[in-house]
C-alpha positions in Angstrom: -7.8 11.7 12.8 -6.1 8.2 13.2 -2.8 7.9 14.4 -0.2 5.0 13.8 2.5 3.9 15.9 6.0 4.4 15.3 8.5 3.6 18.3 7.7 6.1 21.1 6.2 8.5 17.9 2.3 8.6 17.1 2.3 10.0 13.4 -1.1 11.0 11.9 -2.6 10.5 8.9 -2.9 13.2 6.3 -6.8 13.3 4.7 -6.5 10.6 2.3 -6.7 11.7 -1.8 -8.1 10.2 -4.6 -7.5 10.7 -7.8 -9.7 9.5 -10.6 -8.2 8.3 -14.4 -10.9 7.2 -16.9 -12.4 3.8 -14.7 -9.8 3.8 -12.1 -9.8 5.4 -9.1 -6.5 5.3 -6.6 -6.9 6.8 -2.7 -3.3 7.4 -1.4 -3.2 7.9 2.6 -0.3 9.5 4.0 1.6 9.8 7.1 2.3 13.0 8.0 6.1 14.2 8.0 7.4 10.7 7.1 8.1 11.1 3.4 10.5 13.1 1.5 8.9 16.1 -0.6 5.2 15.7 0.2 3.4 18.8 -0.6 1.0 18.3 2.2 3.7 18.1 4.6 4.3 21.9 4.0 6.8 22.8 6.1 6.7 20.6 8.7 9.6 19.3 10.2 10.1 15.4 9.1 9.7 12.6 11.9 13.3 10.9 11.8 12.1 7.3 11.8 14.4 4.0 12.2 14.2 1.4 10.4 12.2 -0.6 13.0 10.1 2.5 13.6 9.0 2.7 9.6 8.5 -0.8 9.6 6.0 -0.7 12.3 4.4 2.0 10.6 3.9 0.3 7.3 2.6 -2.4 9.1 0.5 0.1 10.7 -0.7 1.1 7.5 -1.5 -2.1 6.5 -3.8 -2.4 9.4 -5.7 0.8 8.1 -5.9 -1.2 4.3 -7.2 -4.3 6.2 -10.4 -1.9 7.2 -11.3 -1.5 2.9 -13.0 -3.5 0.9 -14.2 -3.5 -2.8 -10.5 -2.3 -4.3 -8.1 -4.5 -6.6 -4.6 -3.8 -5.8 -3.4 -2.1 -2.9 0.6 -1.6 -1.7 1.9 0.1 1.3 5.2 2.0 -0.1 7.3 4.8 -0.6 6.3 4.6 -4.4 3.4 1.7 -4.7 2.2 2.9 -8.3 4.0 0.7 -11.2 2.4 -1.9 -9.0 -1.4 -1.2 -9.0 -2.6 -1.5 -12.9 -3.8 -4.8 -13.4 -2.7 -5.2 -16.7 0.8 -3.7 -16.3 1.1 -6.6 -13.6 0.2 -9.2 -16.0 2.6 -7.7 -19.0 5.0 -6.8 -16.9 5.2 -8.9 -13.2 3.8 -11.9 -14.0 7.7 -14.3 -12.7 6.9 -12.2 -10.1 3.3 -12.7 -9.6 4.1 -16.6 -10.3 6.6 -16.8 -7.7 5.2 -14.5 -4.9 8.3 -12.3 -4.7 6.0 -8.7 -4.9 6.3 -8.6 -1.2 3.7 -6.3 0.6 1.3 -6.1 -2.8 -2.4 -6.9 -1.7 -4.5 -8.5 -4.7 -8.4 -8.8 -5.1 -8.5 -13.2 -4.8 -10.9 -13.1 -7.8 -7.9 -11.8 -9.6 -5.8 -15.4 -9.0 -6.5 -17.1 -12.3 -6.2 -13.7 -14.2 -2.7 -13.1 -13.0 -1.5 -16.1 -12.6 -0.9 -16.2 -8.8 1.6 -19.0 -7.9 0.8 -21.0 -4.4 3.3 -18.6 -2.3 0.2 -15.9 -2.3 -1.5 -16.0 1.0 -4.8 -14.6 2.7 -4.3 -10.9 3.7 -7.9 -10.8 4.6 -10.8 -12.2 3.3 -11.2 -11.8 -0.3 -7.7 -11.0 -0.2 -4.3 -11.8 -0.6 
């Protein structure tokens, strides 16, 4: 099981889940004990992160998203969801989308000239930004 960094902590990774809804599929990977209310967390006592500690988790988890490939829209997030349906993005984001300000939202690149990317979007990885 992987592991991310946190401070002095090493948090695992709960087995990721994916749901499935019509064509779109959506994998969520989870620290363990980090959130508030995950049912796979049970009863396990919650890690009692700083701000500096959860950052370097998310960025962490960022790392693990940077391994993936094939997928449209990714987010690392207490609550990533009303950001990962293309077309709510483009109803519903697209100042946003136009002026870059959906910090930590990872786009397919083919999807540029569909959404309207503005110039602020950079390279995440390749095919990515």
């Amino acid at each position: 099981m992987d592991t991310l960094r946190a401070g002095a902590f090493r948090i695992p990774l709960h087995r990721p889940m994916l749901s499935i809804s019509g064509t779109a599929a959506q994998l969520a990977i989870l620290p363990v004990a980090v959130g508030h209310g995950v049912a796979a967390d049970g009863s396990l006592p919650r890690f009692d992160l700083t701000e500096s500690e959860l950052t370097e988790l998310g960025c962490g988890l960022y790392g693990v998203l940077a391994r993936f490939e094939g997928y449209l829209t990714a987010m690392v997030g207490w609550d990533p969801e009303p950001f990962l349906d293309l077309d709510d993005l483009a109803a519903d984001w697209s100042e946003e989308l136009a002026d870059g300000a959906l910090s930590g939202l990872v786009l397919a690149d083919h999807l540029r000239t569909r959404l309207s990317l503005g110039p602020a979007w950079v390279p995440f990885r390749p095919g990515y930004l």
